[in-house]
Structure formats: C-alpha cells, structure tokens
C-alpha positions as MATLAB code, in Angstrom:
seq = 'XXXXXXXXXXXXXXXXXXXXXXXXXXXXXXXXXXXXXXXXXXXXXXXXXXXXXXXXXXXXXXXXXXXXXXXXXXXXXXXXXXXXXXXXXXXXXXXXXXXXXXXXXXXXXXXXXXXXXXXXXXXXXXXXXXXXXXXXXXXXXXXXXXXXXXXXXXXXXXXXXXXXXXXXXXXXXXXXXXXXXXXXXXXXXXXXXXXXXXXXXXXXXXXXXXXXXXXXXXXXXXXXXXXXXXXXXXXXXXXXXXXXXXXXXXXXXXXXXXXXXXXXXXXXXXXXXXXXXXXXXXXXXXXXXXXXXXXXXXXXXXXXXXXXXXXXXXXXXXXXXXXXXXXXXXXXXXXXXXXXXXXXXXXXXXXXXXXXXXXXXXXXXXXXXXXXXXXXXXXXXXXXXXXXXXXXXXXXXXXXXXXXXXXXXXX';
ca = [
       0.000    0.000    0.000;
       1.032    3.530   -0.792;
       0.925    6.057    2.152;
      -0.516    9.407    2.233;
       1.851   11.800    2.946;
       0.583   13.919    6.181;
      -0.812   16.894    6.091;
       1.963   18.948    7.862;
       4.299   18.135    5.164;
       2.713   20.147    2.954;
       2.658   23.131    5.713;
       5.927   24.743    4.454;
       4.678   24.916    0.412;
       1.076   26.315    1.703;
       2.664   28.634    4.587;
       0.107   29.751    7.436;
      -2.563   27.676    6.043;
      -4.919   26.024    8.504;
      -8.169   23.905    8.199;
     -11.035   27.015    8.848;
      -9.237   30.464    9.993;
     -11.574   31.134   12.780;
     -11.570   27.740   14.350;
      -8.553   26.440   16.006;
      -8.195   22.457   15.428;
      -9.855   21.278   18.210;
     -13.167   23.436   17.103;
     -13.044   21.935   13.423;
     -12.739   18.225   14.919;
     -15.375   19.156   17.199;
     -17.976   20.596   14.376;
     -17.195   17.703   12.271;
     -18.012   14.775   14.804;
     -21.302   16.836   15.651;
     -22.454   16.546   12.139;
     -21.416   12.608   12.026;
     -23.541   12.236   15.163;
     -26.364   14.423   13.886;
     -26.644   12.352    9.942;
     -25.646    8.994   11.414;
     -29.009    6.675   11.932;
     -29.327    4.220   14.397;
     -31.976    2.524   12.113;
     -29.039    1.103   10.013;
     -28.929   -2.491    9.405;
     -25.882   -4.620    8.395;
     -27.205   -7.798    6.781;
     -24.621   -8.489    3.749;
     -21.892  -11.186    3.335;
     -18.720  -11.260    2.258;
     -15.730   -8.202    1.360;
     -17.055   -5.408   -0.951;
     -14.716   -2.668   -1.926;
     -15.512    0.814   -2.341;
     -13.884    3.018   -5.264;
     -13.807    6.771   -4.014;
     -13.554    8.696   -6.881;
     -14.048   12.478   -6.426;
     -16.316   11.676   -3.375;
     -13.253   11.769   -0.725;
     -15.898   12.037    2.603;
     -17.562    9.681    4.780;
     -20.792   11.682    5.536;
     -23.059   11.490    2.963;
     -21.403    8.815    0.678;
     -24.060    6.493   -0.615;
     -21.455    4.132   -2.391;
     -19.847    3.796    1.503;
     -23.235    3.075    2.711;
     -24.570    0.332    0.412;
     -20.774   -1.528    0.510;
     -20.855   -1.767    4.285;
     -24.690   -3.016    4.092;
     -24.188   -5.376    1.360;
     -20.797   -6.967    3.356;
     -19.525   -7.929    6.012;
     -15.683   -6.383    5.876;
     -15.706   -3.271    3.242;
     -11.789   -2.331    2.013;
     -11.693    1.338    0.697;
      -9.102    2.107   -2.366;
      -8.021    5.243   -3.902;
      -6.572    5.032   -7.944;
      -3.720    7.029   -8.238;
      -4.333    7.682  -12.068;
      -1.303    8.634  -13.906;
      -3.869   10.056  -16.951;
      -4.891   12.727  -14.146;
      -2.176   13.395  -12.223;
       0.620   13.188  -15.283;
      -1.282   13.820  -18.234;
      -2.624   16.709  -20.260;
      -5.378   18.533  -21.242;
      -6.924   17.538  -24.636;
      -6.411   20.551  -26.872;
      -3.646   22.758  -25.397;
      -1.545   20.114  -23.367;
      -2.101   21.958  -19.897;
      -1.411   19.632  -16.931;
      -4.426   17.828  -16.004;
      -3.952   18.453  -12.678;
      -1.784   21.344  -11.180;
       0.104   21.481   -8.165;
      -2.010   23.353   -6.021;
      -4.789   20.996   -6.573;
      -2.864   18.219   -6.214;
      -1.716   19.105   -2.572;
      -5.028   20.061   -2.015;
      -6.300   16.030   -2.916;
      -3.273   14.563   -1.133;
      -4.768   16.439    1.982;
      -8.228   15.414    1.403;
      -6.315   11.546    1.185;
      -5.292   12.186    4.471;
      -8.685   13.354    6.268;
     -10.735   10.386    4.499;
      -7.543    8.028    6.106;
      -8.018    9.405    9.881;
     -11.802    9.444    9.330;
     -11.724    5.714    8.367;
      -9.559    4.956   11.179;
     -12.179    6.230   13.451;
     -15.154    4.011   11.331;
     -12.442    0.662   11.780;
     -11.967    0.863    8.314;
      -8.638    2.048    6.375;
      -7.658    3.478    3.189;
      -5.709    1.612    0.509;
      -3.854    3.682   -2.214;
      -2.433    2.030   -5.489;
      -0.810    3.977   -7.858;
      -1.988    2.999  -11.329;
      -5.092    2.864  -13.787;
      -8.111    2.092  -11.835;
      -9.132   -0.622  -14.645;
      -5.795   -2.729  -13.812;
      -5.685   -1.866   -9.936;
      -9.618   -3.142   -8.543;
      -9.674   -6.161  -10.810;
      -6.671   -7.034   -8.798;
      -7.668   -5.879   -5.718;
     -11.416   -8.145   -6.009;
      -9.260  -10.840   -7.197;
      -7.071  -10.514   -4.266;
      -9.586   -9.998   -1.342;
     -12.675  -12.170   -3.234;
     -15.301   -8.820   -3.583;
     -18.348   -9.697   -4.847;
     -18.892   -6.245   -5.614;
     -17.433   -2.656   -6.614;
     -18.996    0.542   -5.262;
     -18.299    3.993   -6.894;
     -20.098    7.105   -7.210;
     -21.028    7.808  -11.305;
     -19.477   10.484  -13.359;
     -21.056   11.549  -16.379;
     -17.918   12.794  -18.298;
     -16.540   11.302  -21.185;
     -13.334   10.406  -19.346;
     -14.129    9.026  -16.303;
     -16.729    7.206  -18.148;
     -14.161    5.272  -20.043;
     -13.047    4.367  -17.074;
     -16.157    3.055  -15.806;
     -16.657    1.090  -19.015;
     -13.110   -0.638  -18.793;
     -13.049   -1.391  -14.659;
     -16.398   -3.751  -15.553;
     -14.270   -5.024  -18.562;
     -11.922   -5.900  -16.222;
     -14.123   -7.354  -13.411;
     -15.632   -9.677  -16.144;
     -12.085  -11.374  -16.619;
     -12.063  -12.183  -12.772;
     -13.399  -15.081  -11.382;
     -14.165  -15.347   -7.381;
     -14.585  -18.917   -5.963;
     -18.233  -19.359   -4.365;
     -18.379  -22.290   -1.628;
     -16.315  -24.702   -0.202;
     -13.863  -27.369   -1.879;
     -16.933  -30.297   -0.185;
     -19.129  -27.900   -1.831;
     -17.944  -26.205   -5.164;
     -20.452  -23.299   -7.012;
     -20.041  -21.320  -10.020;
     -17.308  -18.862   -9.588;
     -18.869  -15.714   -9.714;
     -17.303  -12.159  -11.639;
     -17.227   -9.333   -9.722;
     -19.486   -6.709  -10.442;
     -19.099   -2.841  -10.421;
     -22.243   -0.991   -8.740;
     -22.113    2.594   -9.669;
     -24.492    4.796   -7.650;
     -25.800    8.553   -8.554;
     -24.344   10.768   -5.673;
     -22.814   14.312   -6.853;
     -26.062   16.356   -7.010;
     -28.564   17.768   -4.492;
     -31.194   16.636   -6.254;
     -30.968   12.701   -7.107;
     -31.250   12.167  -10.628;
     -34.107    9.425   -9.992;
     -36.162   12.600   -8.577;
     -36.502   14.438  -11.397;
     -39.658   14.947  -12.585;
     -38.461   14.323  -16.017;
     -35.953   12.031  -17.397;
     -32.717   13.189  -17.578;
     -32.791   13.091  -21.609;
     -35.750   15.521  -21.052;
     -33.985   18.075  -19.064;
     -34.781   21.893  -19.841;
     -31.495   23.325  -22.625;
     -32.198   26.671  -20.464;
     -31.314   26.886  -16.530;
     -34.004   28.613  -15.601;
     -36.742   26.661  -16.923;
     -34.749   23.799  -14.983;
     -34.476   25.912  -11.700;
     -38.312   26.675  -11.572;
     -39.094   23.327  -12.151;
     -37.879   21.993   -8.815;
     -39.468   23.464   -6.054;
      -7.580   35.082   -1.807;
      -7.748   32.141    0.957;
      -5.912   29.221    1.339;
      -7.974   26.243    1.519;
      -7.088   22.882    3.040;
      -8.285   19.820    1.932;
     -10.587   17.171    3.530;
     -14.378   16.736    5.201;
     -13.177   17.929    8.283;
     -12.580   21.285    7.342;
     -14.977   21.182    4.662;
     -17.348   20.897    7.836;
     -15.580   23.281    9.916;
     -16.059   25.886    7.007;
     -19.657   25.342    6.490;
     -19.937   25.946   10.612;
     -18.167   28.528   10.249;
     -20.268   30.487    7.569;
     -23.328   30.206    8.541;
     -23.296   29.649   12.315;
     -20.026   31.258   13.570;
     -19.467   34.055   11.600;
     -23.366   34.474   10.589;
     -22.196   35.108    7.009;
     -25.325   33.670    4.993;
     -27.269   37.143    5.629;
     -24.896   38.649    3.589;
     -25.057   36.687    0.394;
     -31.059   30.238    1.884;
     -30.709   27.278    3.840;
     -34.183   25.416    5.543;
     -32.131   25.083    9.058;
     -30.708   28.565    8.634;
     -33.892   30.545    7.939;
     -35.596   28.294   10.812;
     -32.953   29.402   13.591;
     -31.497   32.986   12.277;
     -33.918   34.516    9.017;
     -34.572   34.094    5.678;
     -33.527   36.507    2.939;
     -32.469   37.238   -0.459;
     -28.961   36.229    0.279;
     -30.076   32.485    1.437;
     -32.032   32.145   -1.841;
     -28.590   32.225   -4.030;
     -26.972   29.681   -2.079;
     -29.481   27.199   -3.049;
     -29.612   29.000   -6.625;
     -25.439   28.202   -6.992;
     -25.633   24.712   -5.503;
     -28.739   23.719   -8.310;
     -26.678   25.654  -10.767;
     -24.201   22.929  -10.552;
     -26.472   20.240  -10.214;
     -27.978   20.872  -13.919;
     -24.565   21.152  -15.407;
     -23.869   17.889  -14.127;
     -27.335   16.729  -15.295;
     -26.575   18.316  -18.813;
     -23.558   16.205  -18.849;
     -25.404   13.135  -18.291;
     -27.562   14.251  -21.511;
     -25.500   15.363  -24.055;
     -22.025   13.990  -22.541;
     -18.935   15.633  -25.117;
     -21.937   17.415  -27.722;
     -21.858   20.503  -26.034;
     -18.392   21.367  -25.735;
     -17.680   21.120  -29.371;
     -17.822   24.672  -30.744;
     -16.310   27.710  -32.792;
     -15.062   31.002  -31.687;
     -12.415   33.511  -32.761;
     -10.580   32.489  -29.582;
     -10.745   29.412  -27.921;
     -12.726   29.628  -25.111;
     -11.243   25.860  -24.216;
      -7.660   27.038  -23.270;
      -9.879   28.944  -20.397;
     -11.398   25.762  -19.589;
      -8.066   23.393  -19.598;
      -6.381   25.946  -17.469;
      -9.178   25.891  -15.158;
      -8.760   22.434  -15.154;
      -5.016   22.384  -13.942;
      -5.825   25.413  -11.502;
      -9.133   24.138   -9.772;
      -8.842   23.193   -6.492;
     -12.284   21.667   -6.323;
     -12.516   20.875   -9.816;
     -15.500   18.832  -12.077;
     -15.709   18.610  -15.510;
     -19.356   19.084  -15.960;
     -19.368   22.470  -13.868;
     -15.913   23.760  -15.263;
     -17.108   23.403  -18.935;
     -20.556   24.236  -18.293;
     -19.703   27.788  -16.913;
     -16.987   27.982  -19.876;
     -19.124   27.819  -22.508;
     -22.071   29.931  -20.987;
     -19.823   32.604  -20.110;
     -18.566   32.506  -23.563;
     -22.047   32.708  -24.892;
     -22.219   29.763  -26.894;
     -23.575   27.334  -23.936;
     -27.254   26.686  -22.864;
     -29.032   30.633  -22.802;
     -32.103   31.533  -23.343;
     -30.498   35.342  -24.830;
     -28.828   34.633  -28.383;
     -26.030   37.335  -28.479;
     -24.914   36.534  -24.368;
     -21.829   38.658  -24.262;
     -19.511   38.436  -20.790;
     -18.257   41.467  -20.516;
     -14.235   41.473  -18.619;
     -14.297   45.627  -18.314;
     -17.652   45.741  -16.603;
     -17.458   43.023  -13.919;
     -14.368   44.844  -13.437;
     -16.220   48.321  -12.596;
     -18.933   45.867  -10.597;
     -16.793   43.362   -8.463;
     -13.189   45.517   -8.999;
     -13.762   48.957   -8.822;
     -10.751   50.046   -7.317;
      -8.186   46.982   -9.041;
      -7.276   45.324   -5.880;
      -7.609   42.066   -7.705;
      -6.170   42.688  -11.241;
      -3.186   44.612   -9.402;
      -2.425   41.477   -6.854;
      -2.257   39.105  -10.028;
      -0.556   42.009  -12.097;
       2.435   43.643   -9.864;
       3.021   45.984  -12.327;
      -0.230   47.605  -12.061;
      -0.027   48.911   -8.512;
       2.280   51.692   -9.564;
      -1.158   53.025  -10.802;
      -3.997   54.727   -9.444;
      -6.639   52.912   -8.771;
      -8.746   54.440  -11.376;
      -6.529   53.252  -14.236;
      -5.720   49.713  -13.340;
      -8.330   47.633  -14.700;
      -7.710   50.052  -18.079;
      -4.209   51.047  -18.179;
      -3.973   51.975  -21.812;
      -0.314   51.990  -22.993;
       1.218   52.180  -19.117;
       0.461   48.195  -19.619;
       1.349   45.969  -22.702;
      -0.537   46.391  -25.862;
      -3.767   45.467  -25.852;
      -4.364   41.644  -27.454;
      -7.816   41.025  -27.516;
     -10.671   44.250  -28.398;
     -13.252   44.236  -25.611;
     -16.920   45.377  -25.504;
     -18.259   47.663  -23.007;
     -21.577   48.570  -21.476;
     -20.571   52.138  -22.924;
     -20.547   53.698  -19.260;
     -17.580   55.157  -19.591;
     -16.500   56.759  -23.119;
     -13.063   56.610  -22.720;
     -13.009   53.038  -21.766;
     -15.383   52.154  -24.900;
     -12.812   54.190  -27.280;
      -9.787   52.485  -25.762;
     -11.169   49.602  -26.816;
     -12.278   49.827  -30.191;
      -8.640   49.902  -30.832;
      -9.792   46.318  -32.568;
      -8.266   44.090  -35.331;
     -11.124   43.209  -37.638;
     -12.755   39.575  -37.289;
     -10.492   39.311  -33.708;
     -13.134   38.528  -31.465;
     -15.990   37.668  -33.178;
     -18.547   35.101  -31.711;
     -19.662   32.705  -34.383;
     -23.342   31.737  -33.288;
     -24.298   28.411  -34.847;
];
C-alpha cells in the first residue's frame, strides 16, 4: 500500500494555512463529529456477506457517501481504495496540453487523502492507495480480497466514463470462488455498482428524465421546487460551521435550518440557486455527454477551460465546462447574443483593481482608477473588448480592434 503523505508536510509549500481560519483544530474536529452524530441513523442495518470494496472517486468524505453506505450493508468487511491515475495526475489537457492536474490541486487532494484516512480509522476501516489505472488496480484488488462487488459514485464525463466502461471489462475477466472445496459453485465475476451521488437533487427525482432536461437553466431551476484552503471533510465541515453559524455570514449573500434558527432573505435564496446551478450542469452532462463542448469562436474559449482544469482546487468537468461555454455565450441561454463582458465586472466586483493589481504587480504603480484600463502604461492590448458604454473613454480604448479578432460565431 502507498501512504498518504501527512498533512503537515505540505505546511511549508502552503505557509500559514490552517483547516477554517476562525476555528482552532480542536473546534473543526469538534464541528465535524457533531455533524457525524447528527446524519448517522441508528436505524441502520448490516445484513450483507462477504468483502465489498468501495472506489472513491471524487467523493473523498464519509458523511453522505451512498457508495460507503450500500458496501458496508451489502458486506460484512468493506476495504476502501483510492486510484492514483497517472492520466490525471501526469497527463494533459486535450487541446492545449495543460497539466491535467496542477500542483495546487494536487496538494489540495493529497490532503483530502489524508482526512478520508483518519476518518476511516475512526469508522475501523482504512484506506488503501495504489498507484496505477483504476481498470488494472480493482480487478486485482477483487481478485485478491474475493469482492463480490465494486462501489463507486457515477461520473457523467466522457473520461471518467471510459473508465467506468473498462473497470467492468476488467471485473468480467475475474473469477471469485463461491463455496467450499466439499461444496464447489459457479465462480462468480465481480461486479461494479455505480451509484448517482454528486447532485442535491438525485437524478431518480426528477420529474423528467434526464434526456428531457430543460437546454435553459431557468426553466430547470423553476421546475424543482484570496484564501488558502485545506483539503478534507473535516474542514470542509468546519467551514460550512463557520459560515453560517459562527461568523453568521449567509445574511450577507437560503438554507431550511438557517432561515428556521437565524432569518430568511435574499442572500439564502442564491446559495441554493449556486448549488442547483451545478447540479444541472452535471445533469446536462449526463444528456449530451462531449456534444456541447464542441464549438467555434475567434478564440478558444477551451484554453480557459483546460487551465481551469489544472488550476481548480475543487474541480469537475461538468461544472468547469458548463460555466466555460455559458460565459462565452455559446452554452445553454435563453439570450442569443450573451456577451460576458471582462471591463464591466471589473467596474462591478473591482472597482478600485485590488484584484487585477495582486495578479498584475506591475499595475499597482497606478492609481486605482486606471488599473483595470491602463492603456499603454500596460502591454498592448491583445484582444478588443466590448463595453456597457458607461464610460467613453473606456469604450474608445477599446475599439482599438483588429477586424474579425473577437468575433462570436453563433451556430
């Protein structure tokens, strides 16, 4: 087995990073066994037999797993195992050759290892981590311990849907020995049970099959009723508490528990509203898989995307693409000429360039004013931009344009 390198061995690369800033360890531990406690039934019933083995995927907690859940009621020892993948953690993006997964975000998984270790150790359980392609490690591994069975959450991507399709190709090629040698049965072939558990809303509670999902968010929506962040449930928990409880954040930007114990307002509403946003990319996915990423523009909106990819420290394909190609204007939108405009979110969210000037050192020589349009006090402008034609010298700095430069070709 591979071990997880700790989490303070990744202190000095991270510097003063801890789990939640306002909670000191102790606090986070404490916030994170409360919710265990308050989600764990007593109800539960272990009637299985034999070893199943559960695949964690991008699912690295212990509350709220599903696929954790069924493999410890359909068993009686489960064995958790973590692929290494050397296509995600080595490889490249697709068009531009980006790494697939950057350093940041892999320190931030190799700490996430590390929680869902300790929290197994707690459950009696432990975590085994093989280094290799999942399709030749859990044939193995069921070969090795005799699993009757495979549990993973789904993905709906094209990639880690090949992977799905070639870890049952595998499992068909083992065979696991059923009964004594007195008593011989048919060997049995391990079987993978994949399980729907990355969405609020389960996809088996639509009120529509999946294939029959709205093209426009909001018709979806309305149909259902500068930090450093460490990885792992614990503080994933701990930052939650700390949010809505300990800080009493959620006023500021809707939660059933929350508006029950502290109010309801505008800002609880757009919690929910991000949280289903992601669900329907990740139902779009499951419709229309790889068909909606394949479009034209003057400038490839997909070297955004890739980059994204490497960067994201929380980072799934459906939602990463999903938001790239609406913000580009060529995903699902009800408007036809969806423009995202860089110089007015700037005014909006920037006024002042604190953001564009911590990126950009060279900027903060300027005033505030000029930093999110620095003219020729920057480098040469590359790509024209629109404006919302606010500001006139803004909107004639930029129709400094080459012709046909950044034109979106609507299909």
């Amino acid at each position: 087995m591979s071990a997880v390198p700790s989490i303070s061995s990744f202190r000095s690369v991270r510097g003063a990073a801890v789990p939640v800033p306002s909670l000191c360890a102790n606090e986070a531990c404490a916030v994170a066994d409360e919710a265990f406690q308050r989600y764990t039934s007593p109800s539960l019933r272990r009637g299985g037999v034999g070893v199943a083995v559960v695949w964690f995927r991008n699912d690295l907690r212990v509350l709220d797993n599903e696929a954790l859940l069924r493999a410890w009621a359909a068993s009686e020892a489960v064995l958790p195992v973590y692929c290494v993948d050397p296509r995600v953690f080595a490889g490249s993006t697709h068009y531009f050759g980006l790494p697939k997964t950057g350093a940041l975000r892999a320190q931030f998984l190799i700490e996430c290892l590390g929680d869902l270790k300790q929290s197994l150790r707690k459950k009696g359980l432990d975590l085994l981590v093989r280094h290799s392609k999942p399709e030749e490690i859990l044939p193995s591994i069921a070969k090795a311990v005799s699993a009757h069975t495979i549990y993973a959450h789904k993905e709906t991507c094209s990639e880690e849907l090949l992977v799905e399709r070639l870890v049952s190709k595998g499992l068909e090629q083992v065979q696991i020995g059923q009964g004594g040698a007195s008593v011989p049965k048919k060997p049995l072939n391990p079987r993978l049970q994949l399980i729907w558990g990355a969405t609020m809303y389960h996809i088996d509670d639509l009120p529509f099959p999946v294939n029959n999902l709205p093209d426009v968010y909001t018709q979806f929506r309305k149909s259902e009723k500068g930090m450093h962040f460490i990885g792992g449930e614990k503080a994933a928990l701990g930052r939650v508490h700390e949010y809505f409880w300990k800080k009493d954040q959620l006023k500021d930007y809707k939660v059933k528990r929350y508006e029950k114990q502290r109010v309801a307002n505008d800002s609880t509403y757009w919690v929910l509203f991000e949280l289903i946003w992601r669900d329907y990319f990740r139902f779009l996915s499951a419709k229309y898989g790889n068909a909606i990423f394949h479009l034209d523009m003057g400038i490839d909106w997909r070297m955004g995307a890739e980059w994204f990819e490497t960067c994201l420290l929380d980072y799934d394909p459906a939602s990463n693409y999903g938001s790239w190609t609406y913000g580009a204007g060529v995903g699902n939108d009800p408007r036809e000429d969806r423009y995202f405009s860089i110089p007015k979110q700037a005014k909006t969210y920037d006024p002042e360039g604190e953001y564009v000037a911590y990126w950009l050192t060279e900027l903060r020589s300027l005033t505030k004013e000029r930093r999110n349009f620095p003219g020729a006090s920057y480098i040469r402008q590359i790509v024209p931009l629109k404006f919302d034609g606010e500001n006139q010298k803004d909107q004639q700095f930029n129709q400094q344009r080459r012709p046909n430069m950044y034109r979106r070709q609507v299909k």
